[in-house]
N, C-alpha and C positions, 0 to 999 in steps of 0.2 A: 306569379312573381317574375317583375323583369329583372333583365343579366344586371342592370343597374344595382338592384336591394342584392340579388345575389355574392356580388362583388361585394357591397358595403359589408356585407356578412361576415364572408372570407376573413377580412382587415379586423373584424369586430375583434379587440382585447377579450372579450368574455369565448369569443368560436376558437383564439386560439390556447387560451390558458386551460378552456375543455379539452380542445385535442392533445396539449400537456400529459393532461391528467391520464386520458384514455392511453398516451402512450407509456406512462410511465406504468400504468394499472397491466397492459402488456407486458411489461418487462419482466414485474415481478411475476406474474403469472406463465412466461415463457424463461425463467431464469437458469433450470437446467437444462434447456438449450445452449443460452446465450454464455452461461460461466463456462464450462467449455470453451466456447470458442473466443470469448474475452484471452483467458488463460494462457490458449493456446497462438493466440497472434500476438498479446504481447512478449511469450517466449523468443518466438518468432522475431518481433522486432530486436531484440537481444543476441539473438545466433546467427541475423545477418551482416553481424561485424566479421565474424571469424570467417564467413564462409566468404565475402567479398577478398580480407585476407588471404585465403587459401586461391582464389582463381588468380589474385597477385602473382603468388607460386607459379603459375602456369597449369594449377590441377582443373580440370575441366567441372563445369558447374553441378552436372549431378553424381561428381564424387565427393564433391565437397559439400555437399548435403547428407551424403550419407555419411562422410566422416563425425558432421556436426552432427544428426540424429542420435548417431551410435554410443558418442562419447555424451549424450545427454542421455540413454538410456543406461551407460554404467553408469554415470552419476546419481541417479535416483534409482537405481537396484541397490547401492551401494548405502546410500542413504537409508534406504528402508530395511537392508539387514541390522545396519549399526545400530539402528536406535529401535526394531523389530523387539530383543531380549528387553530392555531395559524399561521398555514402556509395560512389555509384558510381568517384568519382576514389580515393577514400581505398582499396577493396574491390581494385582493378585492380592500386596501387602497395603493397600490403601488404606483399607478397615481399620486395621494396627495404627497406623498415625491420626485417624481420623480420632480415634478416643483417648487414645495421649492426648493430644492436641485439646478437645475437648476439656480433658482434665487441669491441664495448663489454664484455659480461659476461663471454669470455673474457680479454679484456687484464686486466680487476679482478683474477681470477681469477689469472693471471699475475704481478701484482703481491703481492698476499698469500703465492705463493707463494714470491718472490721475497725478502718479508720474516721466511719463513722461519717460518710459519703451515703447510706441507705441504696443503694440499688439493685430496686429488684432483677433478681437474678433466671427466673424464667421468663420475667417479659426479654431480657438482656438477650438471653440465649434464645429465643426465638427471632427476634430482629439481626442479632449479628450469629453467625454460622462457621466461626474459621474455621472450623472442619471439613465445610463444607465444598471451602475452597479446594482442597487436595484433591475432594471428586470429580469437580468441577473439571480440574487441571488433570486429571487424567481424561476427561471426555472431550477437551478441549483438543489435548491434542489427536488423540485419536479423527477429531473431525479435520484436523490441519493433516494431517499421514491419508485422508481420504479426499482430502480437497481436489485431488488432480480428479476423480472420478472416476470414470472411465478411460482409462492410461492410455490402451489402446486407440479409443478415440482421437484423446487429444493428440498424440505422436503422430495420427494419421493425419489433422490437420494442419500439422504445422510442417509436416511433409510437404503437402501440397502449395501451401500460404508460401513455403521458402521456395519451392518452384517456381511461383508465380509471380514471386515479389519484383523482380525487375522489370516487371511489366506493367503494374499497378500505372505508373505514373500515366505509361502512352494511353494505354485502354482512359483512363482519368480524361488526357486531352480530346480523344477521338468521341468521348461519350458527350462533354461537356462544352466543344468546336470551341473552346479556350488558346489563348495564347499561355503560353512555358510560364510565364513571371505571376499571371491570375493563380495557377493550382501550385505554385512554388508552398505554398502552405503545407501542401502533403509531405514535401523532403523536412518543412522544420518541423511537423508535427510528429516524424519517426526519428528527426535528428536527437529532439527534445527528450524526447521519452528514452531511446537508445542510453544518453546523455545520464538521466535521473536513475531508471531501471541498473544501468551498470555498477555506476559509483554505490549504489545504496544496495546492490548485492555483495559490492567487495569491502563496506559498510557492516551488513549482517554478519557478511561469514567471520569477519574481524573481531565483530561483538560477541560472536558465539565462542572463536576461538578463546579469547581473554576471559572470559567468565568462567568456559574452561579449568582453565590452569587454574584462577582464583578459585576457584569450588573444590579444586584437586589440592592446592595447597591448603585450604581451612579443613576438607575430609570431609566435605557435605557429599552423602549417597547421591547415587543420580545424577552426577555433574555433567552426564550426556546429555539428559534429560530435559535437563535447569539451561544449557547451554544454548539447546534446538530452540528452546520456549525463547530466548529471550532475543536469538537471533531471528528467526520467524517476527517476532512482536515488533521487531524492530522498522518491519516493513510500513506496520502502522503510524503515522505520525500524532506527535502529542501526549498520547495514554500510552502505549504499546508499551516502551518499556517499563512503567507503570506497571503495566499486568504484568508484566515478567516477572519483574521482583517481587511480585507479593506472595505466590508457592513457594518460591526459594527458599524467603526468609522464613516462613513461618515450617517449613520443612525444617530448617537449621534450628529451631527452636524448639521443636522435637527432639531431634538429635543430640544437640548441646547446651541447648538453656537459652539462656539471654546474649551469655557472649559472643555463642557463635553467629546467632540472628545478626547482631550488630556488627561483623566480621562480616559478613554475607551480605547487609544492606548497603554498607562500606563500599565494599568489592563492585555492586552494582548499580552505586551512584559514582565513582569513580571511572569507571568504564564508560557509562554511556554520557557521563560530562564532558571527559575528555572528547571522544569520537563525537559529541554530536554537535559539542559546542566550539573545538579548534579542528579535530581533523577532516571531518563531512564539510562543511563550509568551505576549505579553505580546496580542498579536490573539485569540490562540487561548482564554483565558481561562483556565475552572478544569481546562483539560488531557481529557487522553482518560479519564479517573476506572480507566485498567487500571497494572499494576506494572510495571516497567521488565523482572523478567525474563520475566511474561506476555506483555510486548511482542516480545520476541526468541523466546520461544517459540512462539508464535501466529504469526511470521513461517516458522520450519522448519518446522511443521505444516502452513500452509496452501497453502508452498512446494512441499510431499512431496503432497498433493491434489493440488494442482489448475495447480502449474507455473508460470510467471514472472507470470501474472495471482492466484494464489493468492496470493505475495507480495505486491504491489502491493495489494489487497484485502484485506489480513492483517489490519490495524487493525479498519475499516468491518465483518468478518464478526464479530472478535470481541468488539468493543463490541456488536452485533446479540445475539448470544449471553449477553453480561452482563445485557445488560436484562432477556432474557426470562427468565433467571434468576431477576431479582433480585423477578418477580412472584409469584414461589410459594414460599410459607414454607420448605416441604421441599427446593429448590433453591437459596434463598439464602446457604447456607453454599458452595455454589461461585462465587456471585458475589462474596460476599467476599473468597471466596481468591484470584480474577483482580483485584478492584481494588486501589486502593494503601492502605494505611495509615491514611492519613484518612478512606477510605469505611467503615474499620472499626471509627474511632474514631466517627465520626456515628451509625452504626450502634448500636456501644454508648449513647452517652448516649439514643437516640430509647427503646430498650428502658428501660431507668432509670426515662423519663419516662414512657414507660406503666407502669410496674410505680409509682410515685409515685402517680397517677392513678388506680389501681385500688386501689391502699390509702388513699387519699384515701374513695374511694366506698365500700369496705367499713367503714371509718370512721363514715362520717356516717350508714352503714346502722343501726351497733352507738347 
């Protein structure tokens, strides 16, 4: 076979939607490698604000890592005591709500039939499970209190990642024999994510806080609990708060019946309308520049990789992905098709204006 067929290979659509496939088949297959170190460098892109802050100060740069390290290791000791009893109190009495609960959806169940609605009620209870949700929601979270993994690990790489981070760029040019303005991409691909990652942690912990108080004030148990779940979920775009509220409520309807469920669904469609619909928007700026169904898409994608941390990181990978897109003429028809509307109308008029501009110049040539 000459270099000719070999080349036409290369370029083949079918050599490279395999090599797709093979790497994505690695991912999943390498993914307690790789979630780690995902985890641990988008941290990283987050804690390089404060610490570029701090050399502001005059504090020299590997004090100001260790400052940053440290106050991120009380912050998640601190975290993992508070909610440590509550998940344990909540884990031990699960049983107990599971068949309340149980009893609750059978009497419903009873009632419907009662008006003469017929339904069968062990096919019903085999197909739907509220009970089973409360399990669920306590094994859920326990795998979010374990998601960091290996702690030690991660801490150790984002030790070194914030070491290294002012260097990225040069080693970037020196690798790449590029000019400053080609890898500029890398400063908005950390700008962007810094940018999303922040607001939608001071987002979360807002959400968590307010659901809080709301749970504290109706007297639903567990308002720790209900608060972590729903600031956590938050992270996820679309469904996330979705899943948050459906433990909550059907926990309050154990507790207090119907009214306090509706107190409690109240409280957490209140909360995350507000924040998500006037206060995130309007901090967050000109938005995450992807489509609403790339956003749900991009979350079962990255779900199907890489598992409850793929989700959470679903945004941040594929905004990563649009950029680097958007630098190569040959790949920026898939950047378009991930952003929204308006990146394809700016798109259009910038094309217009270079095409004006060069009949401008052939103009003044003639």
């Amino acid at each position: 076979m000459n270099n000719k067929n070999i080349g036409s290979m290369e370029g083949s659509p079918v050599v490279k939607v395999a090599a797709l496939i093979i790497i994505i088949a690695g991912v999943i297959y390498a993914k307690s490698i790789i979630t780690p170190f995902l985890l641990a460098l988008f941290i990283s892109i987050i804690c390089a604000q404060p610490i570029s802050w701090l050399e502001k100060k005059r504090i020299p740069k590997w004090l100001a890592v260790i400052i940053v390290i440290f106050g991120l290791i009380l912050f998640f000791s601190g975290f993992a005591f508070l909610i440590g009893g509550t998940l344990s109190s909540f884990s031990s009495n699960v049983s107990k709500y599971e068949s309340t609960l149980t009893m609750i959806s059978n009497s419903f169940i009873q009632f419907l039939n009662d008006k003469g609605f017929k339904i069968p009620k062990d096919q019903v209870s085999n197909l739907i499970q509220p009970a089973r949700i409360l399990e669920f929601t306590a094994i859920l979270v326990n795998q979010l209190l374990n998601m960091m993994g290996n702690t030690f690990l991660i801490f150790l790489i984002i030790l070194f990642i914030l070491m290294e981070f002012g260097s990225f760029s040069v080693k970037a040019k020196a690798i790449l024999s590029v000019s400053d303005e080609s890898i500029s991409y890398f400063s908005t691909i950390t700008k962007n994510i810094r940018h999303y990652l922040g607001i939608k942690t001071l987002v979360c912990l807002l959400t968590g806080v307010l659901i809080y108080i709301a749970l504290m004030i109706i007297g639903v148990d567990y308002p720790l609990l209900w608060a972590l779940i729903a600031g956590l979920m938050n992270y996820i775009p679309n469904i996330g708060s979705i899943i948050a509220a459906v433990p909550a409520v059907l926990f309050a309807l154990v507790q207090f019946g119907l009214g306090g469920a509706l107190w409690t669904l109240a409280s957490f469609l209140l909360v995350n309308n507000v924040l998500g619909n006037f206060v995130e928007p309007r901090i967050m700026g000109k938005g995450l520049g992807l489509s609403t169904l790339v956003v749900f898409l991009s979350l079962l994608f990255w779900g199907f990789i890489l598992g409850t941390v793929g989700m959470f990181l679903s945004i941040p990978l594929t905004m990563t992905i649009k950029i680097i897109l958007e630098q190569n003429e040959k790949t920026r028809w898939l950047a378009i098709l991930l952003g929204t509307p308006a990146d394809a109308e700016i798109y259009l008029q910038h094309k217009e204006l270079i095409k004006e501009q060069q009949h401008k110049k052939s103009f003044l040539k003639e």
